[in-house]
Backbone as numpy.savetxt, mean C-alpha at the origin, in Angstrom:
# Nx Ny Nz CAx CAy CAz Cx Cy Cz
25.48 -31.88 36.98 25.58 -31.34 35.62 26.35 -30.02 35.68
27.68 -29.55 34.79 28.28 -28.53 35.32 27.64 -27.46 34.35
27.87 -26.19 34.62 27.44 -25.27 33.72 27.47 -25.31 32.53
28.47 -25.74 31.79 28.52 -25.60 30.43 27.34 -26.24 29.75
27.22 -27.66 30.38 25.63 -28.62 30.13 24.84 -28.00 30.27
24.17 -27.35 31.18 23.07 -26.78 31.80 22.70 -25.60 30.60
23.90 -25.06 30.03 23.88 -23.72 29.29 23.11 -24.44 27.95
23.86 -25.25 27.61 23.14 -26.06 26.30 21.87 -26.76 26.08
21.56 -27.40 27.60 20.42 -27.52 28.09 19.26 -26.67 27.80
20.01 -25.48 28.37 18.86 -24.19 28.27 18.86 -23.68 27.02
19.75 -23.59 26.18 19.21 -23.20 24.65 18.80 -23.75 23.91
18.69 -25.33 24.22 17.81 -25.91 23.45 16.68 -25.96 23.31
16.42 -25.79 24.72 14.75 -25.80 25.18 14.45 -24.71 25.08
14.93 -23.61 24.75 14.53 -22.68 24.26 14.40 -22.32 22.64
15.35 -22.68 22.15 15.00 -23.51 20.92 13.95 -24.05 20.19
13.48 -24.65 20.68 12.96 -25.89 20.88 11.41 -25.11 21.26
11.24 -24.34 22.01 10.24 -23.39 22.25 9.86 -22.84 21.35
11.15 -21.61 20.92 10.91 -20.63 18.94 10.22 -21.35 18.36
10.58 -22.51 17.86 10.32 -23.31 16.68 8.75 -24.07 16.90
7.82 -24.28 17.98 6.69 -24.58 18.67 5.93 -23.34 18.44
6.44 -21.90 19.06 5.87 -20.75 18.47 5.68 -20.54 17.10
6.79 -20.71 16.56 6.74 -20.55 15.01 5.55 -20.82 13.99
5.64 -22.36 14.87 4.70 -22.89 14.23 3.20 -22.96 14.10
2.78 -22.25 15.27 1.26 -22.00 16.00 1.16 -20.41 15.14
2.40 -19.64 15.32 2.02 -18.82 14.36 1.60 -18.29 13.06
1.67 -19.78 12.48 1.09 -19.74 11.22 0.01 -20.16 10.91
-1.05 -20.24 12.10 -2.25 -19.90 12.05 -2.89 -18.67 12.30
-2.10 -18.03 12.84 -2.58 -16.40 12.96 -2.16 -16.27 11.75
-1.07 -16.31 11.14 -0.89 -15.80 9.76 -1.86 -15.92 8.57
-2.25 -17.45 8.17 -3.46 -17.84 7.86 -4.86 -17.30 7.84
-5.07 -16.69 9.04 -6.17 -16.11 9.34 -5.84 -14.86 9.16
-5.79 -14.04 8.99 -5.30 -12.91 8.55 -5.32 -13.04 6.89
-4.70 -14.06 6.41 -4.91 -14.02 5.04 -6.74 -13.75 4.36
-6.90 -15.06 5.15 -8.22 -15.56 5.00 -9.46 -14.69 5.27
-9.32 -13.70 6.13 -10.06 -12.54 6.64 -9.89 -11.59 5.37
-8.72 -11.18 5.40 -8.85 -9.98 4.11 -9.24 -10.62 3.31
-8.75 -11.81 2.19 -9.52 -12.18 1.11 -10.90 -12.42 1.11
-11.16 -12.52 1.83 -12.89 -12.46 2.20 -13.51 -11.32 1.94
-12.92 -10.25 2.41 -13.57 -8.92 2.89 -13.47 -8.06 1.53
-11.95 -8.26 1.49 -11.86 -7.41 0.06 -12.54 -7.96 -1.10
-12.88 -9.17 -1.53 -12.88 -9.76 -2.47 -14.65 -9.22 -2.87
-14.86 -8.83 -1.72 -16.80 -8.46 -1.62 -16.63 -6.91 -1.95
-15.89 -5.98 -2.35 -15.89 -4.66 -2.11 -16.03 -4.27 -3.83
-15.74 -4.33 -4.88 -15.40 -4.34 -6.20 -13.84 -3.31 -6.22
-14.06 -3.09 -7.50 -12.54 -2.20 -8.07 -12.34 -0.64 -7.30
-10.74 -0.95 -6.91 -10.52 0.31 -6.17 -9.34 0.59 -6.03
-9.09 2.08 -5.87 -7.72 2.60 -5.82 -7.04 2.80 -4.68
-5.83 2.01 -4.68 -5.19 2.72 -3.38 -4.36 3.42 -3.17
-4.24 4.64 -2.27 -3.83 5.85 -2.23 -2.63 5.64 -0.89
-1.66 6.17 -1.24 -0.81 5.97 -0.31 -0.01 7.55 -0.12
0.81 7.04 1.06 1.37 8.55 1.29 1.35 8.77 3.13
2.12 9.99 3.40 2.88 10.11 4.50 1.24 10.24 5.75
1.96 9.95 6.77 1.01 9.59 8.22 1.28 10.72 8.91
2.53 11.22 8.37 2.26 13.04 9.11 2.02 13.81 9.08
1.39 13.85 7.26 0.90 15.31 6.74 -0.77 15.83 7.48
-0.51 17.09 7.53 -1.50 17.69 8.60 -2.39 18.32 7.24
-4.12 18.59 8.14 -4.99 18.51 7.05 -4.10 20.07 6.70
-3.87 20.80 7.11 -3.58 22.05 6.33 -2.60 22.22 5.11
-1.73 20.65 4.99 -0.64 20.59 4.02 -1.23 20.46 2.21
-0.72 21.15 1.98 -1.43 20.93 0.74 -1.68 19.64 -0.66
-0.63 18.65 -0.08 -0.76 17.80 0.10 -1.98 16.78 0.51
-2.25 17.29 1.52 -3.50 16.57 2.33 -4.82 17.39 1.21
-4.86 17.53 1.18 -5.54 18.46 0.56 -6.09 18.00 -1.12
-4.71 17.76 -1.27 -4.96 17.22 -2.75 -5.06 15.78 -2.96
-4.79 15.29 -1.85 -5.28 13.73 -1.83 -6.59 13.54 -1.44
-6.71 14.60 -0.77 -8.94 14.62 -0.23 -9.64 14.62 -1.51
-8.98 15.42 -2.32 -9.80 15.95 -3.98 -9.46 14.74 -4.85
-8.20 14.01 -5.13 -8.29 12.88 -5.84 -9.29 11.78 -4.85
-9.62 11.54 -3.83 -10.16 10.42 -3.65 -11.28 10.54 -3.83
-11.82 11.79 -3.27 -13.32 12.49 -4.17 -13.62 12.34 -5.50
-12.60 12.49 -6.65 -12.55 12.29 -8.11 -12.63 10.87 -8.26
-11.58 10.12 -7.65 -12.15 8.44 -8.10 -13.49 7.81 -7.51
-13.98 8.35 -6.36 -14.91 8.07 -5.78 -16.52 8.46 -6.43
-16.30 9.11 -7.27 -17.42 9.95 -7.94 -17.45 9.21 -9.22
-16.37 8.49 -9.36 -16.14 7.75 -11.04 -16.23 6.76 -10.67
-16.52 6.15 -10.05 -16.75 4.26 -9.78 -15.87 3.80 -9.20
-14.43 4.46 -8.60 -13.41 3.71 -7.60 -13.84 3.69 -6.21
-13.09 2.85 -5.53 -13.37 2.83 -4.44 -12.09 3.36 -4.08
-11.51 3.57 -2.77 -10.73 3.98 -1.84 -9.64 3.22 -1.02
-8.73 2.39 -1.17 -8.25 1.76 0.05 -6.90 2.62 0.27
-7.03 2.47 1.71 -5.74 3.25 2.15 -4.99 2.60 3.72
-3.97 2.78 4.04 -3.27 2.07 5.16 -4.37 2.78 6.36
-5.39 3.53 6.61 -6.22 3.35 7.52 -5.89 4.71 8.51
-4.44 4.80 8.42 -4.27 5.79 10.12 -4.49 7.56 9.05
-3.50 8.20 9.81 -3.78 9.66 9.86 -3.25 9.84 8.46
-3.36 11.60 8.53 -1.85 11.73 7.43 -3.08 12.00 5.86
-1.91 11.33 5.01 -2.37 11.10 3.67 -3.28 9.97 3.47
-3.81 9.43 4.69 -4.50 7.94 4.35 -5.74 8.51 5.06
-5.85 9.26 5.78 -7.21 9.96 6.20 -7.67 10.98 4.87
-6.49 11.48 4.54 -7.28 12.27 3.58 -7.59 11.64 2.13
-7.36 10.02 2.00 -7.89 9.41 0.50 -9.34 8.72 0.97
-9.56 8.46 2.48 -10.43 7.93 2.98 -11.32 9.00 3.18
-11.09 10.17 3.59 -12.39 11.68 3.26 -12.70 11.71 2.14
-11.65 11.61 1.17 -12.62 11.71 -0.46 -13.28 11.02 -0.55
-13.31 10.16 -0.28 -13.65 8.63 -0.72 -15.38 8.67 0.04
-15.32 9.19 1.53 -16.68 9.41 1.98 -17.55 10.50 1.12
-17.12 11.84 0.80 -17.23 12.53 0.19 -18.09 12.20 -1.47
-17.07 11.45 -2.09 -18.18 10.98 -3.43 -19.07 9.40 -3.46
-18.99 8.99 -1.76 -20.09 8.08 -1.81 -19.74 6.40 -2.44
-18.58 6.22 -2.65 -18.00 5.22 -2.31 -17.48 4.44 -1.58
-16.61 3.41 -1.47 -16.00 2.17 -0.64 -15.00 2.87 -0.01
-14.95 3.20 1.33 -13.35 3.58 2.09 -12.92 2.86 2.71
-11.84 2.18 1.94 -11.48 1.15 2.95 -9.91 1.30 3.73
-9.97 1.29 4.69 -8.80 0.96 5.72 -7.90 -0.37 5.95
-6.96 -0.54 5.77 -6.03 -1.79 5.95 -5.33 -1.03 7.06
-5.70 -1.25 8.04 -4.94 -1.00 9.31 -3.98 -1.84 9.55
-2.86 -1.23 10.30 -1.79 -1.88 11.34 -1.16 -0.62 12.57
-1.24 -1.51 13.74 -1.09 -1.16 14.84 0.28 -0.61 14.98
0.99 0.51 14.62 1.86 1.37 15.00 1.99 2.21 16.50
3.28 2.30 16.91 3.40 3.40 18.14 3.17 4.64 17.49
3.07 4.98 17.10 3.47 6.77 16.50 2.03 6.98 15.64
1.42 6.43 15.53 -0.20 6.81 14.47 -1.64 6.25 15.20
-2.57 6.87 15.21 -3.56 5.89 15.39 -3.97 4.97 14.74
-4.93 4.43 16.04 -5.66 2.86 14.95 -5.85 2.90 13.95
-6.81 4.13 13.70 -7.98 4.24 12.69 -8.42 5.72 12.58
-8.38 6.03 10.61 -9.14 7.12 11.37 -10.84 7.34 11.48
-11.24 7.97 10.95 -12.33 8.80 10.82 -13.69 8.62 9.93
-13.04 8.15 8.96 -13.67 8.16 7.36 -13.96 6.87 6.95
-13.78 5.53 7.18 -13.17 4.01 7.17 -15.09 4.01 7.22
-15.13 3.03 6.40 -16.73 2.45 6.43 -16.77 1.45 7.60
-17.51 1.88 8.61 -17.36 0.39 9.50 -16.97 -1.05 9.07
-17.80 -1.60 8.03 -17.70 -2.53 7.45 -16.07 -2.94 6.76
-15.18 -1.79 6.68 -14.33 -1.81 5.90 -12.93 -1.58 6.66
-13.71 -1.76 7.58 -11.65 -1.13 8.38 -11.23 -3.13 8.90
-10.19 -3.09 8.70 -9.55 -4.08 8.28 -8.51 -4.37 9.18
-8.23 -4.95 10.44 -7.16 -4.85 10.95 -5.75 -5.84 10.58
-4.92 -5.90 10.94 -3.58 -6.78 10.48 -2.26 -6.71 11.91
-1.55 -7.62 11.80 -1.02 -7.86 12.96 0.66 -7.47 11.60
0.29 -8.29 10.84 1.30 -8.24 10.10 1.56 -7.67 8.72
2.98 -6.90 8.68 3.25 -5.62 7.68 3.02 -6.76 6.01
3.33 -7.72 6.17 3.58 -8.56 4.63 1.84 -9.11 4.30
1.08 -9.30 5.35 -0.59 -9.54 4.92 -1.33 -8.06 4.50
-0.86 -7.45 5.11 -1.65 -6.32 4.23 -0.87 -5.91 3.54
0.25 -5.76 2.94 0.71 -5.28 1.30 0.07 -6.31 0.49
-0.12 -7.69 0.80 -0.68 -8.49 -0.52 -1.81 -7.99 -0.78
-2.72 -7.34 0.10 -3.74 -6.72 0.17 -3.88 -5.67 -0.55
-3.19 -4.58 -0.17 -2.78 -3.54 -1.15 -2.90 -4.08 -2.49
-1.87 -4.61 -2.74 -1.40 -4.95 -4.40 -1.99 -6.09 -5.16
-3.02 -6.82 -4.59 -3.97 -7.83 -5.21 -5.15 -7.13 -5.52
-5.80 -6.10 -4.50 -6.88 -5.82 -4.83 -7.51 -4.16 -5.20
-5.98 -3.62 -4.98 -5.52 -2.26 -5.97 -5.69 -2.70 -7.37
-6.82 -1.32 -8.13 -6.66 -1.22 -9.64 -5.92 -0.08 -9.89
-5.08 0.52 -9.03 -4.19 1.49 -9.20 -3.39 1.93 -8.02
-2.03 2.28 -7.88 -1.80 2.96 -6.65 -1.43 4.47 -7.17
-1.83 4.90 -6.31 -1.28 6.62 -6.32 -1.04 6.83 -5.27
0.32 7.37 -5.65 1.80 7.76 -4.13 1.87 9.08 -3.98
1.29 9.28 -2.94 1.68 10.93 -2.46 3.01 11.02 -1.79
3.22 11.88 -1.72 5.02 11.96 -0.54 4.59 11.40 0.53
5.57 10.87 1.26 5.72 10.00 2.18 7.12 9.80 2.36
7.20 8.88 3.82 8.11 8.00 4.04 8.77 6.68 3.50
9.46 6.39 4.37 10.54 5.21 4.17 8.62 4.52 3.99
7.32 3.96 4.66 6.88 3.02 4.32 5.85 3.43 2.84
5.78 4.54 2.73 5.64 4.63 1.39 6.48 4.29 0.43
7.30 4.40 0.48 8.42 4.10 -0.80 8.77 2.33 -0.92
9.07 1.76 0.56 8.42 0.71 0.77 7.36 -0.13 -0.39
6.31 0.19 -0.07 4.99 0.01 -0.95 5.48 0.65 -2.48
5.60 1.65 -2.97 6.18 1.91 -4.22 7.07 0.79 -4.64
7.90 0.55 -3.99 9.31 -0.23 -4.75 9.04 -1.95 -4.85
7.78 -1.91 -3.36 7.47 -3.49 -4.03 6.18 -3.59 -4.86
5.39 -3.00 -5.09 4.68 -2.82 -6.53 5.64 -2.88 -7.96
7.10 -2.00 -8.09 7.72 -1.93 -9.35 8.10 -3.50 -9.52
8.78 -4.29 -8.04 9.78 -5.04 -8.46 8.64 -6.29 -8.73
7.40 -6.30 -8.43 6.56 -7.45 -8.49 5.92 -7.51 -10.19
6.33 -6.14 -10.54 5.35 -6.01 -11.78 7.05 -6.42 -12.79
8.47 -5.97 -12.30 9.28 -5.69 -12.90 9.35 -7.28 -13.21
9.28 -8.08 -12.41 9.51 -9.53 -12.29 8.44 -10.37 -12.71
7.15 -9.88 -13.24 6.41 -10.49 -14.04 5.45 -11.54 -12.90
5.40 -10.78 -11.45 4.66 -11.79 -10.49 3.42 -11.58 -10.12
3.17 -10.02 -11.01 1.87 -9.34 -10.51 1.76 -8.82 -12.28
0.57 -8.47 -12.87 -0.14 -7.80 -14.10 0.68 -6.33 -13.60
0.59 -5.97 -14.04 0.89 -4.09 -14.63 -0.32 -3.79 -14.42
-0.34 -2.68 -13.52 -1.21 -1.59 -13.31 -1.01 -0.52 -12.95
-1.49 1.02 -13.28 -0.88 2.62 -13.07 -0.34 2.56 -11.90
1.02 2.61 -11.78 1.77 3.18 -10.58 1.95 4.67 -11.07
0.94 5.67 -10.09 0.90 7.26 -10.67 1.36 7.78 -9.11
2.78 8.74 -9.30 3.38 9.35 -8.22 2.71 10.88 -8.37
2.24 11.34 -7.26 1.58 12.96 -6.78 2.37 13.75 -6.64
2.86 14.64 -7.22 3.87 15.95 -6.86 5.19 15.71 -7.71
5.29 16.29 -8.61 6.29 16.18 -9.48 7.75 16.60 -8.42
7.51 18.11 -7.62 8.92 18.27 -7.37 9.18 17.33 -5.91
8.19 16.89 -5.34 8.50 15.72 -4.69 9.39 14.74 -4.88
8.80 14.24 -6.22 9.39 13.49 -6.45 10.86 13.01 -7.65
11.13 14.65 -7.73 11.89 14.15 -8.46 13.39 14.15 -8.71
13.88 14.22 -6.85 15.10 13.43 -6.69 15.43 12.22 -7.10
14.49 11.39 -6.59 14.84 9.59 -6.60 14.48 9.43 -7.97
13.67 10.22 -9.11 13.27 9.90 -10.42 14.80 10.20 -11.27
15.24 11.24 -10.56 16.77 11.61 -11.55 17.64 10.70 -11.25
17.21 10.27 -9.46 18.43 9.09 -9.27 18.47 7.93 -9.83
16.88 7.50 -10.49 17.25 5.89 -10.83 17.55 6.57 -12.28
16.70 7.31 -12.58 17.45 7.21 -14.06 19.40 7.51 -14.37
19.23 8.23 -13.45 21.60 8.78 -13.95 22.04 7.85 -12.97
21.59 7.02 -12.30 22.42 6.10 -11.68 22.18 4.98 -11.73
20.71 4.64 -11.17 20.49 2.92 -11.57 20.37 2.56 -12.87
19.88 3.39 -13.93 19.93 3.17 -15.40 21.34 2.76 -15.77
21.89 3.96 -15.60 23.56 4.03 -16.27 24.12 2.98 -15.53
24.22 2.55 -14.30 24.71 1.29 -14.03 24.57 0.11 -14.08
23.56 0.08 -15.05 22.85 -1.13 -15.19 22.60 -1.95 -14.26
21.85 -1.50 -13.60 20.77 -2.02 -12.47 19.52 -1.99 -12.49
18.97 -0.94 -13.34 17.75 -1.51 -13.93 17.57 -1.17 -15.39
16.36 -1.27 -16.27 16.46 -1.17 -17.55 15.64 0.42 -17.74
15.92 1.01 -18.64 15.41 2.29 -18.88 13.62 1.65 -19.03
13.60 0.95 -19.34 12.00 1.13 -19.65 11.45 0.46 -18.18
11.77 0.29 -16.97 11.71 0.05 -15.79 10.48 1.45 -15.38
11.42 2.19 -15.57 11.11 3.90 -15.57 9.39 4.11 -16.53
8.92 3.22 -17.27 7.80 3.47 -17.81 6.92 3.17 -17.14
7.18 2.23 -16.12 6.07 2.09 -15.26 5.25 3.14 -14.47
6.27 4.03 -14.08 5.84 5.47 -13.02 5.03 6.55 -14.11
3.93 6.94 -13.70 3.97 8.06 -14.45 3.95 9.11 -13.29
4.13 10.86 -13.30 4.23 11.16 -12.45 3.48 12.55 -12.49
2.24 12.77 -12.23 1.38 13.93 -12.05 1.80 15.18 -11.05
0.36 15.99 -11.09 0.29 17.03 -10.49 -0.87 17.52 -10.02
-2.25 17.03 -10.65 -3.31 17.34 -10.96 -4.54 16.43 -10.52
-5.40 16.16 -9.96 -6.05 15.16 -9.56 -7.31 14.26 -11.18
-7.03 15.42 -11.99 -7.98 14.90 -13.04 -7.28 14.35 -13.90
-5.52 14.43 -13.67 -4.41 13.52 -14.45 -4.46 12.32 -13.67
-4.74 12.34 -12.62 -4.72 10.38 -11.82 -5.89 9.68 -12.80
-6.91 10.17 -12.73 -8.38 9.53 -13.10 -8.00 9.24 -14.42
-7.26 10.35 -15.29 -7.35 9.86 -16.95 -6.10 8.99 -16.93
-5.42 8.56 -16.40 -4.48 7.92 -16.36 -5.12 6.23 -16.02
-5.78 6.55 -15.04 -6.29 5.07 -14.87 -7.91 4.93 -15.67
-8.63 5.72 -16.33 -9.58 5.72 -16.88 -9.19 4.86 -18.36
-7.60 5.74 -19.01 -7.47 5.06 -20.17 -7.17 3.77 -20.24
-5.89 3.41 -19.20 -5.62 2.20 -18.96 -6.60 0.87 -18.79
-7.82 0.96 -18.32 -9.00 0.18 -18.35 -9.65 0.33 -19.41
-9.31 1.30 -20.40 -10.46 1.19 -21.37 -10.13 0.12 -22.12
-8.33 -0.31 -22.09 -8.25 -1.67 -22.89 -7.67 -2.76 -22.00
-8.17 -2.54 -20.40 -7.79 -4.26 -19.59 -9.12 -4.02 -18.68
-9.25 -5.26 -18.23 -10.16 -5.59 -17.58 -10.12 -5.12 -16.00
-11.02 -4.54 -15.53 -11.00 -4.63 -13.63 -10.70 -5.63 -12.79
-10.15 -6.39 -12.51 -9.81 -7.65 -11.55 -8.89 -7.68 -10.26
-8.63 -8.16 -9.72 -7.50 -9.07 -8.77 -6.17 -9.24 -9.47
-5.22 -8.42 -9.06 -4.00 -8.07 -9.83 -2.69 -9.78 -10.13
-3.31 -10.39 -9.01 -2.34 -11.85 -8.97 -3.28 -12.81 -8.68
């Protein structure tokens, strides 16, 4: 058999391998589904708080996400947050703090820990994969609130707009933390993606954008006074 055979040989069967993996892997995927919907589905209505994995408790930032998760936690929300350090430790301290649900949706990163601190045993949640826990997030979120963050915050922001923009998920408070944070990319979609018609000005109604931790709560306090608490899809 001369090389060239042998070469084709070998990528097939390797091939041929991927596609055997592939397929076994969609029982880990499965299970993973099947685990969170279980878990979450037992917890009731809760907010999830998102935001950067590097902010240190001294940022003020951190700080003001400890005090909103304390405020929803004291009002009947519960807590879910991506689990590691940062801004997700400090929605998961509030959250211990007024005696509610803290829940953790973990994933295994180089650069963050497992888990932090605050996570109800019962409630820390692990995931292999980045697309099973956003459904997580955004099915069993009755609100998100975005502190500054990164590329995977914004991430999570932009697929909350385009799921609600596209009519695949109910509408629920997408409330952004820190006005001057945020309000490069707010001038950018409006003078650029507006004006270029790329998205529609009332796109932009979805965000509202605070400062205050007792503006998150009345924001999602009013919004429930005329829809129901549920499972967003």
């Amino acid at each position: 058999m001369n090389k060239e055979r042998l070469d084709r040989v070998f990528k097939q069967k390797t091939w041929n391998e991927i596609k055997t993996k592939d397929s076994w892997q969609l029982f880990k995927i499965m299970s993973e589904f099947v685990n969170g919907f279980e878990k979450m589905s037992r917890i009731g209505p809760c907010v999830t708080i998102f935001g950067s994995a590097r902010t240190s408790p001294e940022n003020s930032y951190y700080q003001l996400a400890t005090e909103i998760g304390k405020q929803l936690s004291e009002n009947g929300y519960g807590v879910i947050t991506g689990g590691g350090p940062g801004i997700m430790e400090a929605g998961n301290k509030g959250a211990k703090m007024g005696g509610a649900p803290s829940v953790g949706l973990v994933i295994d990163l180089p650069f963050e820990a497992t888990s932090n601190n605050f996570i109800d045993d019962d409630k820390n949640i692990s995931f292999d994969y980045f697309f099973v826990r956003k459904v997580m997030f955004l099915k069993y979120a009755q609100a998100f609130v975005v502190m500054p963050g990164g590329m995977g915050t914004l991430d999570e922001l932009f697929e909350a707009l385009t799921l609600i923009q596209t009519k695949k998920m109910d509408t629920f408070p997408i409330i952004l933390v820190g006005g001057h944070f945020w309000k490069g990319i707010m001038s950018w979609m409006k003078d650029t993606l507006v004006k270029e018609g790329m998205i529609s000005e009332k796109d932009l109604h979805l965000i509202s954008i605070v400062d205050e931790p007792q503006e998150v709560l009345k924001i999602i306090d009013n919004f429930y006074d005329n829809f129901m608490l549920k499972p967003n899809f």
